[in-house]
C-alpha positions as CSV (number, residue, x, y, z in Angstrom):
1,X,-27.1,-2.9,6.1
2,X,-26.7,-3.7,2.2
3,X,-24.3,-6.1,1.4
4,X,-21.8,-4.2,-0.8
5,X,-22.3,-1.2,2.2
6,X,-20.9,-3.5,4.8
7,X,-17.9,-4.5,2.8
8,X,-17.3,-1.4,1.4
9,X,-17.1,-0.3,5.4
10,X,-14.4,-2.9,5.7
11,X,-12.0,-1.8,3.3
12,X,-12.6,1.8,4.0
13,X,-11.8,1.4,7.7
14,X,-8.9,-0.9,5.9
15,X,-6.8,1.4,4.5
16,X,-7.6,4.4,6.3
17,X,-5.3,2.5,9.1
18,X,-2.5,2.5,6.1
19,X,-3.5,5.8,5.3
20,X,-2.8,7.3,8.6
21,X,1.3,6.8,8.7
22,X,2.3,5.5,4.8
23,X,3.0,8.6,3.8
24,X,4.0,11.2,6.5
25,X,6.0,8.6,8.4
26,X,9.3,9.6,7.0
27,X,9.2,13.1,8.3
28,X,8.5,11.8,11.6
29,X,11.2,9.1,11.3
30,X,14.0,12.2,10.8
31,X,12.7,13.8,14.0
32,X,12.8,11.0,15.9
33,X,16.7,9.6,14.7
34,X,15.9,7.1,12.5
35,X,16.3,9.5,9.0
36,X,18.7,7.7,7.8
37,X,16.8,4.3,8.1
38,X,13.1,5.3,6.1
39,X,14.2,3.1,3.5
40,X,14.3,0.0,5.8
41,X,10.8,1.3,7.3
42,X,9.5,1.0,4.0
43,X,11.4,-2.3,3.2
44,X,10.2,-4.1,6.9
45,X,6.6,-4.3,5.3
46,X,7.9,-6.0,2.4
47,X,10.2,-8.0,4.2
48,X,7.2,-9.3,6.5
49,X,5.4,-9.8,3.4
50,X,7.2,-12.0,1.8
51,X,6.4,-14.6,4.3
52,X,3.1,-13.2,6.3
53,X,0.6,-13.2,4.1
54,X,1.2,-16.5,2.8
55,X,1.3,-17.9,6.1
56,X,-2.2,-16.1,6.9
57,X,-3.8,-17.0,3.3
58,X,-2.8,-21.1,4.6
59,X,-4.8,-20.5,7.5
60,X,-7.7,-18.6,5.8
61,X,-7.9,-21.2,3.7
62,X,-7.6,-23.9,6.3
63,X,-8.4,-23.6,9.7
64,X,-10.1,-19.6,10.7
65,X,-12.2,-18.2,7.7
66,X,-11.0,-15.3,6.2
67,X,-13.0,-12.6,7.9
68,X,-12.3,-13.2,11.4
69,X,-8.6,-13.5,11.1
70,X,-8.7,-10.3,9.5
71,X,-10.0,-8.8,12.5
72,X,-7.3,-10.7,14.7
73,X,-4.6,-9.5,12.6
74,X,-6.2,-5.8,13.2
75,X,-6.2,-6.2,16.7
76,X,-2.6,-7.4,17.1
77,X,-1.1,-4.7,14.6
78,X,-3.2,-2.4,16.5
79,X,-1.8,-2.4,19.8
80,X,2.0,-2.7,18.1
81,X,1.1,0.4,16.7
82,X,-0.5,2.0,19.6
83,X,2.8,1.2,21.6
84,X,4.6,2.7,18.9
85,X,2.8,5.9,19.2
86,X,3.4,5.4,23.2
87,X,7.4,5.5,22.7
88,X,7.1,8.7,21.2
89,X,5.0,10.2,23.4
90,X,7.6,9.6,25.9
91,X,10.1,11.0,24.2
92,X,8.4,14.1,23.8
93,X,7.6,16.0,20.3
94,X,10.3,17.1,18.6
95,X,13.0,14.5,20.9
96,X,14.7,11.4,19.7
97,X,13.7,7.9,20.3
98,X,15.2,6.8,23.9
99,X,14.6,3.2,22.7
100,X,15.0,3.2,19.0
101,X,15.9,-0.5,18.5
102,X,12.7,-1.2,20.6
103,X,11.0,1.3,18.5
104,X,11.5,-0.9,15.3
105,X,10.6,-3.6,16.3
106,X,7.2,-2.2,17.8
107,X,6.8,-1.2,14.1
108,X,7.9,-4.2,12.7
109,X,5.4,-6.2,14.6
110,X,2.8,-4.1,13.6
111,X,3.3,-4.5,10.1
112,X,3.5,-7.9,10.4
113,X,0.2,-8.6,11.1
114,X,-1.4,-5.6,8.9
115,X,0.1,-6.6,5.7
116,X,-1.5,-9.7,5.4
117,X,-4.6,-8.2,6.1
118,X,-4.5,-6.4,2.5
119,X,-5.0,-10.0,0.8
120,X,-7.6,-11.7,3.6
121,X,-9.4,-7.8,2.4
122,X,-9.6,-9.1,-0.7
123,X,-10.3,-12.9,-0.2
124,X,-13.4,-11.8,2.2
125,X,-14.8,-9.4,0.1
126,X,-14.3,-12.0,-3.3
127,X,-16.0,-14.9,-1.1
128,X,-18.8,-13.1,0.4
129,X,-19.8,-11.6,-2.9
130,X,-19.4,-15.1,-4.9
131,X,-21.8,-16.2,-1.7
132,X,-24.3,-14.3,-2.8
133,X,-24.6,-14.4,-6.5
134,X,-22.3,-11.3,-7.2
135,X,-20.2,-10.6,-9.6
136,X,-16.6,-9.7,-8.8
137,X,-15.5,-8.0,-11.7
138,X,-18.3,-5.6,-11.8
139,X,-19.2,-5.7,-8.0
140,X,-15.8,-5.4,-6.6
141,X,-14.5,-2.1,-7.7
142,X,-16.8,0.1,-6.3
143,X,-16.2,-1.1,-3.0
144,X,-12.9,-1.4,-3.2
145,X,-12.8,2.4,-4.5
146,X,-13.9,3.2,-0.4
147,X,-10.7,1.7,0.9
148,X,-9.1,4.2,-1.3
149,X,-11.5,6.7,0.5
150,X,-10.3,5.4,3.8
151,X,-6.8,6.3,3.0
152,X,-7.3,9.4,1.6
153,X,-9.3,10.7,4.9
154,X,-6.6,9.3,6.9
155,X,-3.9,11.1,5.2
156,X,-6.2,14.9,5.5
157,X,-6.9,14.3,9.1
158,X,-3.2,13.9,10.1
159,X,-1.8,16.4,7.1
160,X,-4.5,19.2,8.6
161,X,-4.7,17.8,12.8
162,X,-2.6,18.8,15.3
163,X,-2.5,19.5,19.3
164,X,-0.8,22.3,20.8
165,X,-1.4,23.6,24.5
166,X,-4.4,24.4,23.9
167,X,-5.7,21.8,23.0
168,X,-6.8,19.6,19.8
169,X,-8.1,21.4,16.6
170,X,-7.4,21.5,12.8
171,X,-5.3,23.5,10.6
172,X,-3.5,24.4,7.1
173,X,-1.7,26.5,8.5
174,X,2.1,26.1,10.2
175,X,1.9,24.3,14.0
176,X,5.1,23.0,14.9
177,X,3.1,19.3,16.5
178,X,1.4,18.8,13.1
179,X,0.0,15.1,13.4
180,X,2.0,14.4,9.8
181,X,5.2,15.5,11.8
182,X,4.8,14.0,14.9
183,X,4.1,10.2,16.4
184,X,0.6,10.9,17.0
185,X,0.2,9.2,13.3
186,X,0.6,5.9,14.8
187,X,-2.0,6.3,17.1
188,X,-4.6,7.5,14.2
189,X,-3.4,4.3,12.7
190,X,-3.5,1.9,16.1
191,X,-7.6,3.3,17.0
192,X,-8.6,2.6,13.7
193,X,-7.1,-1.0,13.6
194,X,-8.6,-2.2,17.1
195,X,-12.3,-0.6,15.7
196,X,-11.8,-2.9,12.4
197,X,-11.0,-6.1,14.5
198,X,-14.4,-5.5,16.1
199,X,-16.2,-4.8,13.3
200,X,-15.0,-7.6,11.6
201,X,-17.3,-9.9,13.6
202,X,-20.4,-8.9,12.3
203,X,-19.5,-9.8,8.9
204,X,-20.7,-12.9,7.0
205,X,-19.5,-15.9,7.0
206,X,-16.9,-17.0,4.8
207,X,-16.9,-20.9,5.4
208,X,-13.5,-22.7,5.0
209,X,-14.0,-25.4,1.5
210,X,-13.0,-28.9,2.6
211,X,-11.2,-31.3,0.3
212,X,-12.8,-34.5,0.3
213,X,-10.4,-37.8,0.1
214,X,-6.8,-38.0,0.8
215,X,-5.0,-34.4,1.3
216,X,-1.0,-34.4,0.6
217,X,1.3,-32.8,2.6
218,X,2.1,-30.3,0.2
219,X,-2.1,-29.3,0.5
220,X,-2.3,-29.4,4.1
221,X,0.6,-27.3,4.2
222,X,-1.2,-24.5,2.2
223,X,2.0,-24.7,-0.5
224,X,-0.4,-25.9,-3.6
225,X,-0.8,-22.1,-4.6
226,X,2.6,-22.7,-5.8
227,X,1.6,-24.4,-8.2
228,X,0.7,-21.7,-10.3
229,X,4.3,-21.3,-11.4
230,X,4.0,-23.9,-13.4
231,X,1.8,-22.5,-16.1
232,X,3.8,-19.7,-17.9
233,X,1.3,-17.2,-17.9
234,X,1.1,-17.8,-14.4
235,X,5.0,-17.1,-13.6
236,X,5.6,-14.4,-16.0
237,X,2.9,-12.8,-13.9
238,X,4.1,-13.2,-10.5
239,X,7.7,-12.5,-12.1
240,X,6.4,-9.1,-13.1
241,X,3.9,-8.3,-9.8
242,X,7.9,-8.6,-8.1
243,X,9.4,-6.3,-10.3
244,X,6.2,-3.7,-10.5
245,X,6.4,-3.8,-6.7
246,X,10.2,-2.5,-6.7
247,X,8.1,0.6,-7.8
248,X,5.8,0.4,-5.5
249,X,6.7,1.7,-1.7
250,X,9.5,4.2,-3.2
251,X,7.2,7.6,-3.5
252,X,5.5,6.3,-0.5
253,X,8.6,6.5,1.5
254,X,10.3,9.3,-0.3
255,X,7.4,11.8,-1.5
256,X,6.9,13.3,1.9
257,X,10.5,13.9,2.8
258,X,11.2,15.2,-0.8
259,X,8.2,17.5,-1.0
260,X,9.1,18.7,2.9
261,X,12.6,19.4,1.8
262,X,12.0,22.2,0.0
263,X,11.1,23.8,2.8
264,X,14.9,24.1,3.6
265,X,14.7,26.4,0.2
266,X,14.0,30.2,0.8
267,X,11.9,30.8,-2.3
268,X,9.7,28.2,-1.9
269,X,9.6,27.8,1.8
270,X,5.9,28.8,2.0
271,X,4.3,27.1,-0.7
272,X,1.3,24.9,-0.1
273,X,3.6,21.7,-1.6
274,X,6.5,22.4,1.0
275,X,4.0,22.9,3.9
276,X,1.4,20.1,3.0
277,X,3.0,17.1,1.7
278,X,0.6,14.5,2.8
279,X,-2.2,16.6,1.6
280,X,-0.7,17.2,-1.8
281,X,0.3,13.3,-2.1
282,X,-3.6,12.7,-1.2
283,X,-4.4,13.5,-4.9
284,X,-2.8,10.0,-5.5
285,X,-5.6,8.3,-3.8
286,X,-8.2,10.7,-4.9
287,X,-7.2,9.4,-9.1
288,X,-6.4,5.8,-7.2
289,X,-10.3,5.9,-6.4
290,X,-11.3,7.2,-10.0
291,X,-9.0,4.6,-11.5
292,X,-10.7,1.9,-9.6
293,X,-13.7,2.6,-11.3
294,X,-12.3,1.9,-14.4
295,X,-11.1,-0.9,-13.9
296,X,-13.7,-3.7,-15.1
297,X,-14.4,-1.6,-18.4
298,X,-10.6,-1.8,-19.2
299,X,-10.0,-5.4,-18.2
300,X,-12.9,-6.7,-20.3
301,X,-12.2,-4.6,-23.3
302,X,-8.6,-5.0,-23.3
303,X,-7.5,-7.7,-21.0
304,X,-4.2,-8.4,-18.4
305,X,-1.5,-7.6,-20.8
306,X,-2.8,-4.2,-21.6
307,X,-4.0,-3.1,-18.6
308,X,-0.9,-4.2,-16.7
309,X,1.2,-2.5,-18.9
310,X,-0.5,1.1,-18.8
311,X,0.6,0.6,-14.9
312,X,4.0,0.1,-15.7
313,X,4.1,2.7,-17.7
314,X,2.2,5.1,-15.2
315,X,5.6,4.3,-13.5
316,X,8.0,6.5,-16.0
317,X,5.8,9.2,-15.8
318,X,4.9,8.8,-11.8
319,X,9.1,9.4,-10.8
320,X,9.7,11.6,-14.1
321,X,7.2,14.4,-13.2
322,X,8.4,14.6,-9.9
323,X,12.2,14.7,-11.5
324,X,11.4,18.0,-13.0
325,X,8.6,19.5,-10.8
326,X,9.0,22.2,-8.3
327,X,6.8,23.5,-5.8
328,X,6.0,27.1,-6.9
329,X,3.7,27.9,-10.4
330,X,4.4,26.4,-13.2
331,X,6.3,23.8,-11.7
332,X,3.7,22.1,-9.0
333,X,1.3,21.1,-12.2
334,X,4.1,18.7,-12.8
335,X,3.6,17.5,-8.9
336,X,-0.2,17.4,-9.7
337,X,0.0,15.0,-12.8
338,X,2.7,12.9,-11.0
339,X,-0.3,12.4,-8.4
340,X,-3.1,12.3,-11.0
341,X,-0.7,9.6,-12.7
342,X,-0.7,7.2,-10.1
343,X,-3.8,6.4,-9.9
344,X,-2.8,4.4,-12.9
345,X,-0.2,3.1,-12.0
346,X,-0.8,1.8,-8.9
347,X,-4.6,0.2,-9.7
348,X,-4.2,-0.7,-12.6
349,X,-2.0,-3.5,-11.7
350,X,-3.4,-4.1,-7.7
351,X,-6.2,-4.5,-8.0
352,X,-6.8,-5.5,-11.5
353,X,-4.3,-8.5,-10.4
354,X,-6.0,-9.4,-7.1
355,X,-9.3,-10.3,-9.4
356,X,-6.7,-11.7,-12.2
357,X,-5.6,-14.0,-9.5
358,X,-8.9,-15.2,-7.9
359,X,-10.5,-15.9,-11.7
360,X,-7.1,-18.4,-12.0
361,X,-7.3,-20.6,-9.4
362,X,-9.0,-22.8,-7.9
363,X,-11.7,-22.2,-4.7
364,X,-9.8,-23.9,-2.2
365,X,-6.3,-22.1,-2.6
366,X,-7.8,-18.9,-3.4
367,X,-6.2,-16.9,0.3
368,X,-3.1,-18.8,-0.4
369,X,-2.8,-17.2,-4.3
370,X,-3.6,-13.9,-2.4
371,X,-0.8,-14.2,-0.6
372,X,1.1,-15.4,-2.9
373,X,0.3,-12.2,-5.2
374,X,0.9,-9.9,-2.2
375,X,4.1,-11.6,-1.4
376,X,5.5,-11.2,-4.8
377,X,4.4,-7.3,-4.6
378,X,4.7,-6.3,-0.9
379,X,6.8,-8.7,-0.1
380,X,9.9,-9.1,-2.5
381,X,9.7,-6.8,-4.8
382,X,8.8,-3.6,-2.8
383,X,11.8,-5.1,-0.6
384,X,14.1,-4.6,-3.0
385,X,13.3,-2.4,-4.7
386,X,13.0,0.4,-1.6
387,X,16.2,-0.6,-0.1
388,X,17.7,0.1,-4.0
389,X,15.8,3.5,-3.3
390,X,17.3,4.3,-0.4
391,X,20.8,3.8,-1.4
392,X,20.3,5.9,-4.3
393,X,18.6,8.9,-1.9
394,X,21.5,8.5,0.3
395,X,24.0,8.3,-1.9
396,X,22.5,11.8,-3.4
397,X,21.0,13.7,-0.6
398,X,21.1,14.2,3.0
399,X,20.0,15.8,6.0
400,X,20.1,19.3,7.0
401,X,18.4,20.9,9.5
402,X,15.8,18.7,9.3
403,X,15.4,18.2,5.7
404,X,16.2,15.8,3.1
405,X,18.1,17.8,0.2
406,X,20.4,16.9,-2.6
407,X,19.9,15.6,-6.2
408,X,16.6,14.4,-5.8
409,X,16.4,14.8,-10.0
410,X,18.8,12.3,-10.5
411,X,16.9,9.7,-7.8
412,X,13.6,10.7,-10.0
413,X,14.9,10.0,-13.2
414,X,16.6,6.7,-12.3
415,X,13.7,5.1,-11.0
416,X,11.7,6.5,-14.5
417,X,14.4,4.6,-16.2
418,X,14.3,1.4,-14.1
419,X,10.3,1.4,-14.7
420,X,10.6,2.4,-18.6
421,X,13.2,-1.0,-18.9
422,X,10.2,-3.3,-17.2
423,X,7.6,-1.8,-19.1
424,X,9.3,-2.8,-22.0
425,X,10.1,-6.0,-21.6
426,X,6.8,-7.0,-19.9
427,X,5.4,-6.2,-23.4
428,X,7.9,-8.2,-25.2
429,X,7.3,-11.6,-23.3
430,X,4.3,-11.6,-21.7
431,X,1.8,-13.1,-24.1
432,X,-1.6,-14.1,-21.7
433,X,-4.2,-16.4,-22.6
434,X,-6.8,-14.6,-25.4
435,X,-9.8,-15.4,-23.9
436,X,-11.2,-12.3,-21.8
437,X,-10.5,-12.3,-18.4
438,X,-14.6,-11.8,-18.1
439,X,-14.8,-15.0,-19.6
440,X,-12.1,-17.2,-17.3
441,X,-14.1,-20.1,-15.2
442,X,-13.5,-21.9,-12.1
């Protein structure tokens, strides 16, 4: 199989096991008692980040190359996941949680182990290519561009899936054990993670670099990514990937339930929107992918700063469409370009960043940068900033009858305003390097 095939197969399979829950999982979460807690959902994957991926870019980098810890990481946050999905199948569809403490931290293991897979993802697929005489700039986005795939069939399958007595089919329709409403999500997720462990074993090898001479504590450790902060450039970035990544997880966690809500609404209780959230989200991933593609024409004609700040602000007009969208004609377009929007937003600083970050630094601290980059993102930032989220949705809306209504405009339009304030300060103080990123050397 060709070489960018094969890796393009790895981050399809990827993030279609992100795919599967990420954005339905609040609507699930109300059903099951836990309504009032999506915001820590959300925030558990940045918490874990903050310290997991690191920890897993040190050992990449040190001790079990890249590739194969991926696919131990899969299998572990696999069968946390499957069990998840095995709680709720006890309870029943449409039941609470018996067990919801256990429940979380089922969930919370699970994530553990997947969210450092997003930066090993990356490290494997920048190794293997650099292995082979490839470029990453112009290789890299095209396969990267499947994982986006991935998610995006994920998140049809569950929106349009669902079992009833009769058995297992598809439909747009209405069916009251939709997969997008129900726990059978997890175990979309949990299958897919267990068939990426195996199939991460029959990738190349991505053989660990070893440091010849005396290693300090502070290498063997894995810490010397750290060392990044102390050029300026450096530390404004990983400054501003934090405060990016406060945007991050909030329309993952919130879309769905806000979309679903106005279900609770008689004159728009059977529009497409209400009844397909997770479809309609899906147009995210589908300008995510298109965006991707972009990507090395935009970073070599106009560099970091530029690129980095078209994401941020993507981000006013991501939360501000939604602020004044509705989901019948003419107000759904607005729903559409919130979606068509992110694409922007979200790649332009991901993944754009993940190859800003492997051009500046050096070969044998390249997992550990990773991580540090996905810590600063996943980890703090998209902490934060969804547990701010979800003290602004609670403190505005609530549930009723198995929706989440309220003042969902104001929620919109603060988060707009948080993004609009980064955006323009990121411009103000950020002043890169001028050389083109093309141009950077090891």
């Amino acid at each position: 199989m060709n070489l960018k095939l094969r890796l393009s197969v790895m981050n399809f399979l990827e993030f279609a096991v992100w795919g599967a829950y990420l954005t339905c999982m609040g609507n699930y979460l109300g059903v099951a008692g836990l309504g009032d807690k999506i915001s820590w959902f959300y925030a558990i994957q940045g918490i874990v980040s903050i310290f997991m991926p690191t920890l897993m870019g040190i050992v990449a980098d040190k001790y079990i190359q890249p590739q194969r810890l991926l696919g131990l990481c899969h299998l572990v946050a696999g069968a946390f996941m499957i069990s998840c999905w095995w709680m709720g199948e006890q309870a029943g569809f449409g039941n609470e949680l018996a067990d919801k403490s256990l429940f979380i931290a089922l969930y919370t293991l699970s994530v553990a182990f997947y969210m450092p897979t997003i930066a090993l993802t990356n490290t494997a697929a920048f190794t293997i290519l650099k292995n082979n005489g490839l470029d990453t700039v112009r290789d890299f986005p095209p396969i990267r561009v499947l994982g986006t795939v991935g998610f995006i069939a994920t998140m049809w399958f569950v929106n349009c899936a669902f079992i009833d007595d009769s058995g297992f089919g598809f439909t747009l329709g209405e069916n009251a054990h939709k997969f997008q409403y129900t726990y059978l999500q997890f175990l979309v997720s949990g299958v897919l993670s267990v068939v990426l462990f195996a199939y991460c074993f029959t990738l190349p090898e991505c053989k660990l670099e070893k440091k010849e001479g005396k290693v300090s504590l502070v290498e063997t450790l894995g810490l010397n990514a750290f060392k990044l902060f102390k050029r300026r450039q450096m530390a404004l970035f990983f400054i501003f990937s934090a405060l990016l990544g406060m945007c991050l997880q909030v329309t993952n966690g919130f879309a769905g339930p806000f979309l679903t809500s106005f279900k609770g609404t008689p004159e728009f209780a059977d529009t497409f929107a209400a009844n397909n959230a997770t479809m309609l989200t899906s147009v995210s991933q589908i300008s995510e992918a298109l965006c991707i593609l972009m990507i090395p024409f935009f970073l070599k004609r106009f560099g970091i700063k530029v690129v980095m700040m078209m994401s941020l602000f993507a981000w006013v007009f991501r939360f501000g469409f939604f602020g004044i969208g509705d989901p019948a004609m003419p107000g759904v377009i607005f729903f559409i370009l919130s979606c068509i929007v992110y694409g922007v937003a979200f790649d332009f600083f991901n993944v754009s960043g993940g190859i800003f970050v492997d051009q500046e630094c050096e070969p044998n601290i390249k997992a550990s940068a990773q991580g540090l980059f996905m810590m600063m993102t996943n980890g703090l930032g998209a902490t934060i900033g969804t547990l701010a989220a979800g003290e602004i949705v609670n403190a505005y809306c609530q549930w009723e009858g198995g929706f989440l209504v309220g003042d969902w405009q104001t929620c919109w339009f603060t988060f707009a305003a948080f993004a609009l304030v980064v955006g323009i300060t990121f411009a103000i103080v950020f002043k890169p390097e001028k050389k083109p990123i093309g141009e950077i050397k090891h």
